[in-house]
C-alpha positions as a LaTeX table, in Angstrom:
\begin{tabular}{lrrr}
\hline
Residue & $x$ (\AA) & $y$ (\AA) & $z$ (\AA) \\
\hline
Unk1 & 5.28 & 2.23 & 16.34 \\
Unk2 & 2.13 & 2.50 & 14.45 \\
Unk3 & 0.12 & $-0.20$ & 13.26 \\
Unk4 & $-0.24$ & $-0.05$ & 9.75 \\
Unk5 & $-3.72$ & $-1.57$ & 9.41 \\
Unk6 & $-6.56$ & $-0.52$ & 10.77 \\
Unk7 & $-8.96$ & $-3.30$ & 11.80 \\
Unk8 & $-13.20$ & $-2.31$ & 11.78 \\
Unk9 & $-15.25$ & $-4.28$ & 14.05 \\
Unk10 & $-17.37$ & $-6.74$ & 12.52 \\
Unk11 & $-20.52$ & $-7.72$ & 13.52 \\
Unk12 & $-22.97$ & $-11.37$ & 13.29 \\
Unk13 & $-26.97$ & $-9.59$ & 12.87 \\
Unk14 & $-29.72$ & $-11.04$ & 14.37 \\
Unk15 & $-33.51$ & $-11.09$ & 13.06 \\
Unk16 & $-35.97$ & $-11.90$ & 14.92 \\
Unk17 & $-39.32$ & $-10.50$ & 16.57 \\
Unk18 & $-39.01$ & $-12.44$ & 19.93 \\
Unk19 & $-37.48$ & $-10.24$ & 22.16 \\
Unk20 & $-36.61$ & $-13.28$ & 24.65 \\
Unk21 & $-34.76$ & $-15.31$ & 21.80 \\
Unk22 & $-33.10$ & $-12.02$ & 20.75 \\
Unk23 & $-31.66$ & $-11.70$ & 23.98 \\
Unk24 & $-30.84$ & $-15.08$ & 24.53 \\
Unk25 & $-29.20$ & $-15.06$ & 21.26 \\
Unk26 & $-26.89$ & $-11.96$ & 21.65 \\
Unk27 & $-26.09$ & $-13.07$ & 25.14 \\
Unk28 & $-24.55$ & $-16.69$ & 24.37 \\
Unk29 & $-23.06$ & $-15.37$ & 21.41 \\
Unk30 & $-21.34$ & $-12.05$ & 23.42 \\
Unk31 & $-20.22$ & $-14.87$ & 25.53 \\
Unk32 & $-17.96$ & $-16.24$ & 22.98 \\
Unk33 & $-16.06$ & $-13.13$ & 22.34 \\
Unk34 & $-18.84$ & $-11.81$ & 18.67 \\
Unk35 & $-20.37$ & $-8.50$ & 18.33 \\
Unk36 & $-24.24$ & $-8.47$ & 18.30 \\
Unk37 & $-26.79$ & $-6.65$ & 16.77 \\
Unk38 & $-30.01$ & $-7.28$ & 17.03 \\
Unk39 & $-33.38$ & $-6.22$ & 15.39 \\
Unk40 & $-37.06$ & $-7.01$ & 15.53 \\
Unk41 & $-37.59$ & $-7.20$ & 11.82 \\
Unk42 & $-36.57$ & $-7.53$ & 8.36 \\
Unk43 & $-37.03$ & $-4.18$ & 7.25 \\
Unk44 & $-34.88$ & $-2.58$ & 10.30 \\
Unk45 & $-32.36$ & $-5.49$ & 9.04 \\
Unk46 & $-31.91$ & $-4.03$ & 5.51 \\
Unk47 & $-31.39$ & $-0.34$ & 7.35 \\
Unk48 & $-29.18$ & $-1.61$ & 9.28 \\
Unk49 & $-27.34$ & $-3.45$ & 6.12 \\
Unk50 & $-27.23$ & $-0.48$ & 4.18 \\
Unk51 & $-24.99$ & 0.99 & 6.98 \\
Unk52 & $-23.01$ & $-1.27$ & 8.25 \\
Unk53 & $-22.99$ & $-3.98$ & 5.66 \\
Unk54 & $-19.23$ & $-4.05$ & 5.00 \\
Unk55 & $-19.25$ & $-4.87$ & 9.23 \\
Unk56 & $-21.83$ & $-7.61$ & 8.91 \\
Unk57 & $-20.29$ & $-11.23$ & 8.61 \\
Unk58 & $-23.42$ & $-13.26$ & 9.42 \\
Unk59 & $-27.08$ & $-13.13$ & 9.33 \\
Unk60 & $-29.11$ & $-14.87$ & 11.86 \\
Unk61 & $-32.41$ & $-14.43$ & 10.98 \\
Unk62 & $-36.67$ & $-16.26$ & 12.18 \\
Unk63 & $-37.73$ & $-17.39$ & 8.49 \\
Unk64 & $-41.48$ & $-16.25$ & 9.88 \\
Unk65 & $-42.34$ & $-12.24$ & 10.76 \\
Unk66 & $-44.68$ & $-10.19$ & 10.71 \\
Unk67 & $-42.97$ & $-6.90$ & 8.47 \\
Unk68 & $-40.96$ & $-8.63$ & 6.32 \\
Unk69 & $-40.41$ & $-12.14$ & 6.43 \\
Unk70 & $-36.88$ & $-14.27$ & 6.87 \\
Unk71 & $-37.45$ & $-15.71$ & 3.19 \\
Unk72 & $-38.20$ & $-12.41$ & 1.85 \\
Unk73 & $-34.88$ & $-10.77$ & 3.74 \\
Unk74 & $-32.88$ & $-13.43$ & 1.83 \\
Unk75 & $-33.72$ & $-12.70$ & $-1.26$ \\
Unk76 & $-33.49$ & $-9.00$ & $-0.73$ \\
Unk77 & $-29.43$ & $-9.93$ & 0.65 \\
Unk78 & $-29.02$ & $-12.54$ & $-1.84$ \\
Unk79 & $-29.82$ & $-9.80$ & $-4.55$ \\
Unk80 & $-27.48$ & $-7.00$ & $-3.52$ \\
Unk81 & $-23.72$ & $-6.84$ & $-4.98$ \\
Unk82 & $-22.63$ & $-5.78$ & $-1.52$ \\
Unk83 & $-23.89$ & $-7.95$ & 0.61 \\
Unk84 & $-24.06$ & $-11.29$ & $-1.09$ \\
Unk85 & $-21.72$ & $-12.91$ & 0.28 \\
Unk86 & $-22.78$ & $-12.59$ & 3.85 \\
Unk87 & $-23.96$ & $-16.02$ & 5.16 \\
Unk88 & $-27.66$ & $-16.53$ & 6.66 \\
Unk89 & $-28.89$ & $-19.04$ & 9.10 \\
Unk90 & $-32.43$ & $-19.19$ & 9.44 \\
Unk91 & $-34.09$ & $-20.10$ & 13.22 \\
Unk92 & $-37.19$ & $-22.64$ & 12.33 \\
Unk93 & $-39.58$ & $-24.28$ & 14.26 \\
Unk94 & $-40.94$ & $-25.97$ & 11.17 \\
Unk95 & $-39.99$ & $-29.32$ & 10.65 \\
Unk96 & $-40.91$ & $-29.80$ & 7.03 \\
Unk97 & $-38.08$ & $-30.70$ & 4.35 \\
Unk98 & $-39.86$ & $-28.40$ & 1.77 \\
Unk99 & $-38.99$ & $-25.50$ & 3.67 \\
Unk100 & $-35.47$ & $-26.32$ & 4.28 \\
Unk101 & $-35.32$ & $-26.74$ & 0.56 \\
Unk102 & $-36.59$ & $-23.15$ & $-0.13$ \\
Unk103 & $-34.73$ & $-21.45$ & 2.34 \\
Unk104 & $-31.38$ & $-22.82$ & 0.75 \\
Unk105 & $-32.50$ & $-22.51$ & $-2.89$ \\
Unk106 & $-33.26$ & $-18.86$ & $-1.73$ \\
Unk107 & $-29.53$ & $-18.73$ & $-0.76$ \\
Unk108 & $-29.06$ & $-19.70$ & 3.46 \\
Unk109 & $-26.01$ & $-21.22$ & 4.52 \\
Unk110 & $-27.63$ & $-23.32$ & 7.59 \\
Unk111 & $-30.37$ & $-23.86$ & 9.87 \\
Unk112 & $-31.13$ & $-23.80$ & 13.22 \\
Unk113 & $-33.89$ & $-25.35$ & 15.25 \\
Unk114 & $-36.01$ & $-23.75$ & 17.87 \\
Unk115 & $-35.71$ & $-24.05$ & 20.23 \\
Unk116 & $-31.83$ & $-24.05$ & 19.29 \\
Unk117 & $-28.86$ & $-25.90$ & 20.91 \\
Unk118 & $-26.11$ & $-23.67$ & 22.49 \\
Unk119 & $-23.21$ & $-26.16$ & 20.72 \\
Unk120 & $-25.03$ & $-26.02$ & 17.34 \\
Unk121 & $-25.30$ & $-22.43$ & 17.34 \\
Unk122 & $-21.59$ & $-22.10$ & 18.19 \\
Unk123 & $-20.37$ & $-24.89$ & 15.87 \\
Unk124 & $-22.39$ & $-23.07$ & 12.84 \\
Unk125 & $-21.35$ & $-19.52$ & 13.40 \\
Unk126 & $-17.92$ & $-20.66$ & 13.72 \\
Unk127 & $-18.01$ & $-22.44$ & 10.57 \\
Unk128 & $-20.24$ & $-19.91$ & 8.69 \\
Unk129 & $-17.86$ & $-17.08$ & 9.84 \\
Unk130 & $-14.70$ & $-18.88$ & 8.34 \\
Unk131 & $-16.26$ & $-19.75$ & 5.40 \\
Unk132 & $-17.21$ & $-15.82$ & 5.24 \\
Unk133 & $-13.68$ & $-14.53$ & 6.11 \\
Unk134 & $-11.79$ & $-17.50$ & 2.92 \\
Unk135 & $-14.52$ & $-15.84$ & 0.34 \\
Unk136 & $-13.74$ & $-12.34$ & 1.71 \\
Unk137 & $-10.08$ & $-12.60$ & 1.47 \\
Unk138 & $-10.59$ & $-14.75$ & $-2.30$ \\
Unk139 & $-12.56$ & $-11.78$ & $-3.94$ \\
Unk140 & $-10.14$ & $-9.27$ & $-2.29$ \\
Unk141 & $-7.04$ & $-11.00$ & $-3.58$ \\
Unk142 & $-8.80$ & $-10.95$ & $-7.14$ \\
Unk143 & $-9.74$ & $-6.98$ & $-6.87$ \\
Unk144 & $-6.41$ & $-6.33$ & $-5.85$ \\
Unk145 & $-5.23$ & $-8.38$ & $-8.79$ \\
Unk146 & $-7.17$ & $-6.53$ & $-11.27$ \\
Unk147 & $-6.26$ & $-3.57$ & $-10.11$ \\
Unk148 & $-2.28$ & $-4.55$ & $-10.53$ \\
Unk149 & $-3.15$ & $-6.21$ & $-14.10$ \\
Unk150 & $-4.70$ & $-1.92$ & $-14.60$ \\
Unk151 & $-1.76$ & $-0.71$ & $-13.38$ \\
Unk152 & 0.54 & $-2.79$ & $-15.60$ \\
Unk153 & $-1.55$ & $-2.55$ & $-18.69$ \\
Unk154 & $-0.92$ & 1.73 & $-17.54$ \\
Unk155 & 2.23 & 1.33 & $-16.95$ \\
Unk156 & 3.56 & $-0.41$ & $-20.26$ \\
Unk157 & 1.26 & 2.98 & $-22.29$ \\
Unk158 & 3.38 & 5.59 & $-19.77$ \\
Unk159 & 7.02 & 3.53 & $-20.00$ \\
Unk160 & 6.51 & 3.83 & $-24.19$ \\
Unk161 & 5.16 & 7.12 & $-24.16$ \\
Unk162 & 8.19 & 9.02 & $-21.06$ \\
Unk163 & 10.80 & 6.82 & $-22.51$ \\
Unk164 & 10.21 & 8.59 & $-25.93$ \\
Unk165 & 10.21 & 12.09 & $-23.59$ \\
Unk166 & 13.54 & 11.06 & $-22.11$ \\
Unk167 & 15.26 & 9.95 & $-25.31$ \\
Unk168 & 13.92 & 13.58 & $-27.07$ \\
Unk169 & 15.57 & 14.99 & $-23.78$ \\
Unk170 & 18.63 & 13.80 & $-24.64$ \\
Unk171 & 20.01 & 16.99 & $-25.73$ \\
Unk172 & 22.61 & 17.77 & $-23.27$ \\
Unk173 & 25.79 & 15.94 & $-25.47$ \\
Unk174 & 24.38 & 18.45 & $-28.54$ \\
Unk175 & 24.66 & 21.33 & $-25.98$ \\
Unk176 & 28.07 & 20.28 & $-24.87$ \\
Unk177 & 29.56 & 20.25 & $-28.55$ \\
Unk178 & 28.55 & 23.18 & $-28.99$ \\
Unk179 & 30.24 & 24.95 & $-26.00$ \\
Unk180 & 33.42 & 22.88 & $-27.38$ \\
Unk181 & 32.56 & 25.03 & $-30.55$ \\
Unk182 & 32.15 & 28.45 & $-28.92$ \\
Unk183 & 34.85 & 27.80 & $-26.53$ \\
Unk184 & 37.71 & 26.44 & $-29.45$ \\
Unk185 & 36.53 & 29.96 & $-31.45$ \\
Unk186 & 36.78 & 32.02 & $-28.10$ \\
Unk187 & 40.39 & 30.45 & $-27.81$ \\
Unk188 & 41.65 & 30.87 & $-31.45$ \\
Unk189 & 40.45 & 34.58 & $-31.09$ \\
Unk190 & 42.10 & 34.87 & $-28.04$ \\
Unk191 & 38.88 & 37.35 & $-26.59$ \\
Unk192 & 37.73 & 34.61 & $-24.07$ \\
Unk193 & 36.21 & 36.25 & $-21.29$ \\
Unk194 & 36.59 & 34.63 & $-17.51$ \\
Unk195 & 32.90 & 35.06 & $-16.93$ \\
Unk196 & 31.89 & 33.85 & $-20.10$ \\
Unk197 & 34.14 & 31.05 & $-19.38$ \\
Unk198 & 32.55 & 30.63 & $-15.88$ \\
Unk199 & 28.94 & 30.87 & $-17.67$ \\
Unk200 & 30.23 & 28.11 & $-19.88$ \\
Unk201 & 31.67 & 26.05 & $-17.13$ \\
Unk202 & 28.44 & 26.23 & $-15.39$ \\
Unk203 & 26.52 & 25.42 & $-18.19$ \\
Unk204 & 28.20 & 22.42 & $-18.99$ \\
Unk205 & 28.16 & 21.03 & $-15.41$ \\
Unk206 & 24.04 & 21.68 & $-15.89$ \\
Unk207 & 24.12 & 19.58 & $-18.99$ \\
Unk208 & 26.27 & 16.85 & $-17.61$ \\
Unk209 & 23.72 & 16.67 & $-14.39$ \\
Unk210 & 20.64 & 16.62 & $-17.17$ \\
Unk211 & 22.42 & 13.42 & $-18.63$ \\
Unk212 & 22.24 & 11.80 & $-15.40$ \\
Unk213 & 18.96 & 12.06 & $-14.21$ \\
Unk214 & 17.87 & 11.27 & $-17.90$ \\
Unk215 & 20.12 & 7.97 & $-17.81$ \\
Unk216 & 18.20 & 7.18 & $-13.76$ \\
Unk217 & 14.84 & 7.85 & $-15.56$ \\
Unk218 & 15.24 & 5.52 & $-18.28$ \\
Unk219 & 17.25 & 3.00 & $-15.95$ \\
Unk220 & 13.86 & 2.88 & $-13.67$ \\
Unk221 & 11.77 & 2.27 & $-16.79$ \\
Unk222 & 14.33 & $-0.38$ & $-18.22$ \\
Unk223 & 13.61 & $-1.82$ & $-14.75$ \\
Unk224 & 9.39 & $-1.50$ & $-14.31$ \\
Unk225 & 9.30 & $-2.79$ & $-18.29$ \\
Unk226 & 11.74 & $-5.99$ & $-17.50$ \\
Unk227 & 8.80 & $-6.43$ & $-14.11$ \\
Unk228 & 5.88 & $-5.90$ & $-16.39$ \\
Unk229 & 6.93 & $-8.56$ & $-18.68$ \\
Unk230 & 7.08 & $-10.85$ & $-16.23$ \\
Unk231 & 10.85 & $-11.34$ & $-14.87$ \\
Unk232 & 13.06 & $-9.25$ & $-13.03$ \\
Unk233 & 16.39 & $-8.13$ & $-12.89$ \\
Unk234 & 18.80 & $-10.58$ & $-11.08$ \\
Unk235 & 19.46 & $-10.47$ & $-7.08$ \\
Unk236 & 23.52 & $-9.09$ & $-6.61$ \\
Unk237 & 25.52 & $-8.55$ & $-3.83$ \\
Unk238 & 25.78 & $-4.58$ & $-3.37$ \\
Unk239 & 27.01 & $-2.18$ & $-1.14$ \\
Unk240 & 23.74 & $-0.02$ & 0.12 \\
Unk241 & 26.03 & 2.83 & 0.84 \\
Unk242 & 26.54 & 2.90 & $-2.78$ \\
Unk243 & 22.78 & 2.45 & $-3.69$ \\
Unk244 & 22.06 & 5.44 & $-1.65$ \\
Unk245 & 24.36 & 7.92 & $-3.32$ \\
Unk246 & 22.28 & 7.36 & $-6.63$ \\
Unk247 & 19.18 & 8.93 & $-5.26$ \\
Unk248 & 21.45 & 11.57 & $-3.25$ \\
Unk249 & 23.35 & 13.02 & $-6.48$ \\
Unk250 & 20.04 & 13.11 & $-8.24$ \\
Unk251 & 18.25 & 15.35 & $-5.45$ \\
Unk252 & 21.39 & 17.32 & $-3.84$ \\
Unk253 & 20.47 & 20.28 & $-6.08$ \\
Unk254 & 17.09 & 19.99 & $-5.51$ \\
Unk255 & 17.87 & 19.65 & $-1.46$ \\
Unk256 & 20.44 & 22.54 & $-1.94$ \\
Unk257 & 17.99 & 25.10 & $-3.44$ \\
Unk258 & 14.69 & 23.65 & $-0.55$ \\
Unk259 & 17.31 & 24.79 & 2.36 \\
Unk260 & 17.42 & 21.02 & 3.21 \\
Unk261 & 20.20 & 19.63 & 5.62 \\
Unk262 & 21.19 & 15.99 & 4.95 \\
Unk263 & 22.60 & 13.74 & 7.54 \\
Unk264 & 23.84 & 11.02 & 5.91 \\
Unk265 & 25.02 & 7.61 & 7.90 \\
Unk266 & 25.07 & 4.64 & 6.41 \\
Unk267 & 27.30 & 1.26 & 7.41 \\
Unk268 & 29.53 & $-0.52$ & 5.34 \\
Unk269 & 27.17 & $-3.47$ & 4.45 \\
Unk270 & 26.40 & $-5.55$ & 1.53 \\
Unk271 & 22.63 & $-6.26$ & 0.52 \\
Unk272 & 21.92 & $-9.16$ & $-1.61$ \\
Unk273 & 19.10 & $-7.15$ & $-3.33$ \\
Unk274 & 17.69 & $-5.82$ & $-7.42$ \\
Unk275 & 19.96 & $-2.72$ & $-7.63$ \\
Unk276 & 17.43 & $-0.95$ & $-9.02$ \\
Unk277 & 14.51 & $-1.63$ & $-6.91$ \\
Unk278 & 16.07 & $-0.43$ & $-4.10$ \\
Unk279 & 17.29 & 2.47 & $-5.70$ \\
Unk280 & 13.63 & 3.24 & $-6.25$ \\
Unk281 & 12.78 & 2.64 & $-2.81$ \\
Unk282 & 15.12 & 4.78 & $-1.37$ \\
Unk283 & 14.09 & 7.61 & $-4.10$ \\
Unk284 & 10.65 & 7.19 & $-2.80$ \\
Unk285 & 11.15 & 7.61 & 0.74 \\
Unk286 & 13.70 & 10.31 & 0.83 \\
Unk287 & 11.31 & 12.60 & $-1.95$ \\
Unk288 & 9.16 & 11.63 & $-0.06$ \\
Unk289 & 10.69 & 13.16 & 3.35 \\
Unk290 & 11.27 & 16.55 & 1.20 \\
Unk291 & 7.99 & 16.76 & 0.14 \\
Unk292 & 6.77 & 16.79 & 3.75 \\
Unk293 & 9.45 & 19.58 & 4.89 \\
Unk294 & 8.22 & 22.23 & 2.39 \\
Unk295 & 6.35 & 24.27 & 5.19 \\
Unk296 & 9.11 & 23.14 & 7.74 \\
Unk297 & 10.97 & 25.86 & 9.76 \\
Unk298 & 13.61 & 23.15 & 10.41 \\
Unk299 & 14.47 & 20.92 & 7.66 \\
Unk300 & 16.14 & 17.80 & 8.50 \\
Unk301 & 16.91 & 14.86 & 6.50 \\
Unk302 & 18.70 & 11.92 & 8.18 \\
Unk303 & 19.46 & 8.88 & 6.30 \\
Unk304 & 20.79 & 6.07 & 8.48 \\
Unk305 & 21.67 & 1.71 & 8.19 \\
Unk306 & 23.13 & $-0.03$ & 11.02 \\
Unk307 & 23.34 & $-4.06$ & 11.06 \\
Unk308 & 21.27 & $-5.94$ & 14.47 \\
Unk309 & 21.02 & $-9.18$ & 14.63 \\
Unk310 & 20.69 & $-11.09$ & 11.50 \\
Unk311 & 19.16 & $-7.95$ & 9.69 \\
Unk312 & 20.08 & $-4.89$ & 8.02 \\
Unk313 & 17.89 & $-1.61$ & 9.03 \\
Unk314 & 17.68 & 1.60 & 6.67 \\
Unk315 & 15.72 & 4.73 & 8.18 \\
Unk316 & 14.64 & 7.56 & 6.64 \\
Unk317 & 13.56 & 10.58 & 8.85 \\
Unk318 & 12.30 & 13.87 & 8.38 \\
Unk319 & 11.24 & 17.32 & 10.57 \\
Unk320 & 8.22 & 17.48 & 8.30 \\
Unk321 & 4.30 & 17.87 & 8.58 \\
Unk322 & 3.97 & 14.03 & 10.17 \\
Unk323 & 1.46 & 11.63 & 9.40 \\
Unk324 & $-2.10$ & 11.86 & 10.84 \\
Unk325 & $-3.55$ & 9.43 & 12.94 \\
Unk326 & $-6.64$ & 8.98 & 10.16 \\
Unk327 & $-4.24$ & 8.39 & 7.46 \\
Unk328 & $-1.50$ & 6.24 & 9.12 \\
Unk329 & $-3.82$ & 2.67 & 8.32 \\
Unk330 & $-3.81$ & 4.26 & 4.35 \\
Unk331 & $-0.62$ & 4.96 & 3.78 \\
Unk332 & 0.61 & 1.55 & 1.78 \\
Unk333 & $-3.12$ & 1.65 & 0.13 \\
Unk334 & $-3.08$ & 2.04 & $-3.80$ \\
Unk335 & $-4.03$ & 4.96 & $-4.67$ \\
Unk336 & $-4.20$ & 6.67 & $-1.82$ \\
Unk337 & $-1.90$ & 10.26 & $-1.57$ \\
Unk338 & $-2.60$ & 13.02 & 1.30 \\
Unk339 & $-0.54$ & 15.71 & $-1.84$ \\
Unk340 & $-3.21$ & 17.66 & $-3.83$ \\
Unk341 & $-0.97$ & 16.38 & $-7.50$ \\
Unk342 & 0.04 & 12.95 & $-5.84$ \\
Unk343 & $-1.02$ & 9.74 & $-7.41$ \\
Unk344 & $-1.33$ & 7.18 & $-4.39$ \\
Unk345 & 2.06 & 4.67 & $-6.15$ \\
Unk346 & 5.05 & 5.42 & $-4.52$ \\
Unk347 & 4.50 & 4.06 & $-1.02$ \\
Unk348 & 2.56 & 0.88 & $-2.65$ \\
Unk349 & 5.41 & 0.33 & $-4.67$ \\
Unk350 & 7.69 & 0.69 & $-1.80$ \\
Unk351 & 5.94 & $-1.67$ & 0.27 \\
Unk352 & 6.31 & $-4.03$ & $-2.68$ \\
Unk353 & 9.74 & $-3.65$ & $-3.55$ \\
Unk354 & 10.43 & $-4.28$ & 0.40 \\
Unk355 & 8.56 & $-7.66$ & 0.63 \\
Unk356 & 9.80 & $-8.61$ & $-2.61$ \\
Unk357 & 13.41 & $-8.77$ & $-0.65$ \\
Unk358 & 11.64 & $-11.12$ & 2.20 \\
Unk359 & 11.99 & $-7.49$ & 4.32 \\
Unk360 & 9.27 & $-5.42$ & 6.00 \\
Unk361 & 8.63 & $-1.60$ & 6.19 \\
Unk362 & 7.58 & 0.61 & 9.72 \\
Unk363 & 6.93 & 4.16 & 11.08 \\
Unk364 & 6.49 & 6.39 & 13.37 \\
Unk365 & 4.93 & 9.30 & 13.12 \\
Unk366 & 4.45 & 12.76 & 14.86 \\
Unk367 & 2.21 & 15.78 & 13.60 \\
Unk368 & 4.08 & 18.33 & 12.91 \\
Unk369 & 7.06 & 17.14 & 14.32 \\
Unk370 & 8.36 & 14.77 & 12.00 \\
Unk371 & 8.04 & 10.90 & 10.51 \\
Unk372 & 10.90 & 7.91 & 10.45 \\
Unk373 & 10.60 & 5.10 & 8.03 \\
Unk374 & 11.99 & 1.92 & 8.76 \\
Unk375 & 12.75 & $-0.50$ & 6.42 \\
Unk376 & 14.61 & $-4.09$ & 7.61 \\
Unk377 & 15.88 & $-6.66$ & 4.92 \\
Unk378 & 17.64 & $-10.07$ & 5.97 \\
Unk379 & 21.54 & $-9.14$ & 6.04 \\
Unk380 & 24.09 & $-10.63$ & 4.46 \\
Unk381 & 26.09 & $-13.10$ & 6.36 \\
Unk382 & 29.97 & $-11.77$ & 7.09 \\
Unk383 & 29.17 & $-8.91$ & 4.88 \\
Unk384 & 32.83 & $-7.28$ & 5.66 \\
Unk385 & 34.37 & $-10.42$ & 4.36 \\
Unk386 & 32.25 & $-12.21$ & 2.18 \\
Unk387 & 33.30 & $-15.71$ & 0.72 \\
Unk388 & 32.63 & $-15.90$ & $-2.92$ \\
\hline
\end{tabular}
């Protein structure tokens, strides 16, 4: 199994000219399991910000140097979108409460005296660190809430705008009357044709398959216009055999004309679930698989459920491209998309729907071999003979 996020090492900086207290410094603090960098001045601190500062969670820095001093190397931090937020402890021999003062009206978190006590030091890393990590995780929770709010305020403009397209698509019960038209005059002048019958046969079967994927469409854009407005559809007891053949129908053509084998075992199960979010989901995953078997020699498509335990597993697998190691920690990322047209939604959304359902998504991965996705909700107790 892959892990799905990738975690960068992260790093507490320490400023200060004395080589000895550097030391002594990265060696206590190595001790108790942080990273350390260290550097002799403020200047070399700022380079070393401007490369790593995303890694940096805390600043230890002298307040006195000769390049660049520690009150001038706050500011400089304090002042920069990017690297705000990173706490700084100044090391002080001064004992005067006017320069405590300035250091924290130029932003610090703390102080420490020099010389500096070992359980001090410990007791305000650990503290500064946390405090580092809660605003972290508050201003990331608010990106990734703008970000949705974008996406919604997007999504309500394209739902309008394709369910318009769909409606104007609606053509195919026009179509039909007409080949009742041709094919009544064909009859009552008794010069029907059996190809032109066939051709008529098969263009009617064409229109009725353009009805359904028109009805899906606009059923998935009922469904993401009921979620943008702030309520969903209803949980119902379904059978995911029969949520799978949605998705199926839609793409065997598709399949048919890519050379596509589909392997197709799924248990007799019930899945207290949103129909039509996990209709998406499974959409997603197995256009998904497709899309990565286009180069394939071997194209395989196995769709499996089984019941373990107290949950319900649903797999998708494919003999496609796989899923390189760079990418794997990206993969549930908005926005990102490895396909040159892609738009970096579907796997988001899929990761979504799934812990929207209290489930949770895996997979493995191969280069050039092939990927299986994974996805495991909580089952439904005595599914074969339910108790209503």
């Amino acid at each position: 199994m892959n892990d799905l996020e990738e975690h960068s090492q992260k790093y507490i900086l320490v400023v200060d000219d004395n080589e000895i207290l550097r030391d002594g410094l990265r060696i206590d603090l190595q001790a108790n399991g942080y990273e350390v960098l260290t550097v002799s001045d403020g200047l070399v601190a700022l380079e070393v910000l401007h490369d790593k500062g995303r890694d940096i969670q805390l600043i230890i820095s002298d307040e006195k140097m000769e390049t660049m001093s520690g009150f001038e190397l706050c500011q400089r931090v304090k002042a920069n979108p990017e690297w705000w937020s990173i706490p700084l402890v100044f090391l002080t021999a001064r004992t005067d409460e006017r320069d405590f003062l300035e250091g924290f009206r130029l932003g610090a978190s703390d102080y420490l005296s020099k010389p500096y006590c070992y359980e001090k030091l410990l007791a305000i890393v650990s503290k500064r660190i946390n405090d580092y990590k809660v605003i972290q995780e508050y201003f990331s929770s608010e990106l990734e809430r703008s970000r949705l709010e974008s996406i919604e305020q997007m999504a309500r403009g394209v739902i309008h705008d394709m369910t318009g397209v769909l409606t104007d698509l609606g053509f195919g019960e026009v179509v039909q009357e007409h080949l009742s038209h041709i094919r009544q005059t064909l009859s009552e002048s008794k010069n029907i044709d059996k190809d032109a019958s066939s051709v008529l046969d098969e263009i009617e079967s064409h229109c009725d398959e353009l009805k359904q994927a028109i009805n899906f469409g606009v059923n998935l854009l009922d469904g993401l216009q009921t979620l943008c407005q702030g309520h969903g559809e209803e949980k119902t007891l379904q059978m995911l055999g029969d949520i799978v053949e949605i998705p199926l129908k839609l793409l065997q053509k598709s399949f048919a004309t890519q050379g596509i084998k589909v392997e197709c075992d799924i248990a007799e199960a019930l899945i207290d679930c949103r129909k039509q979010d996990i209709v998406q989901l499974v959409l997603n995953l197995i256009r998904n698989a497709a899309q990565a078997m286009q180069t394939s020699p071997i194209k395989h498509l196995k769709i499996s459920s089984w019941e373990e335990d107290d949950q319900l597993f649903f797999s998708v697998s494919d003999t496609g491209c796989g899923i390189p190691p760079e990418q794997r920690g990206k993969i549930f990322d908005w926005g990102f998309t490895s396909k040159r047209n892609g738009k970096g939604i579907g796997m988001p959304t899929v990761k979504r729907i799934v812990e929207a359902h209290h489930g949770s998504i895996i997979f493995e991965s191969r280069v050039k071999k092939g990927t299986t996705f994974t996805v495991a909700f909580p089952a439904y107790q005595d599914a074969l003979n339910p108790t209503f």
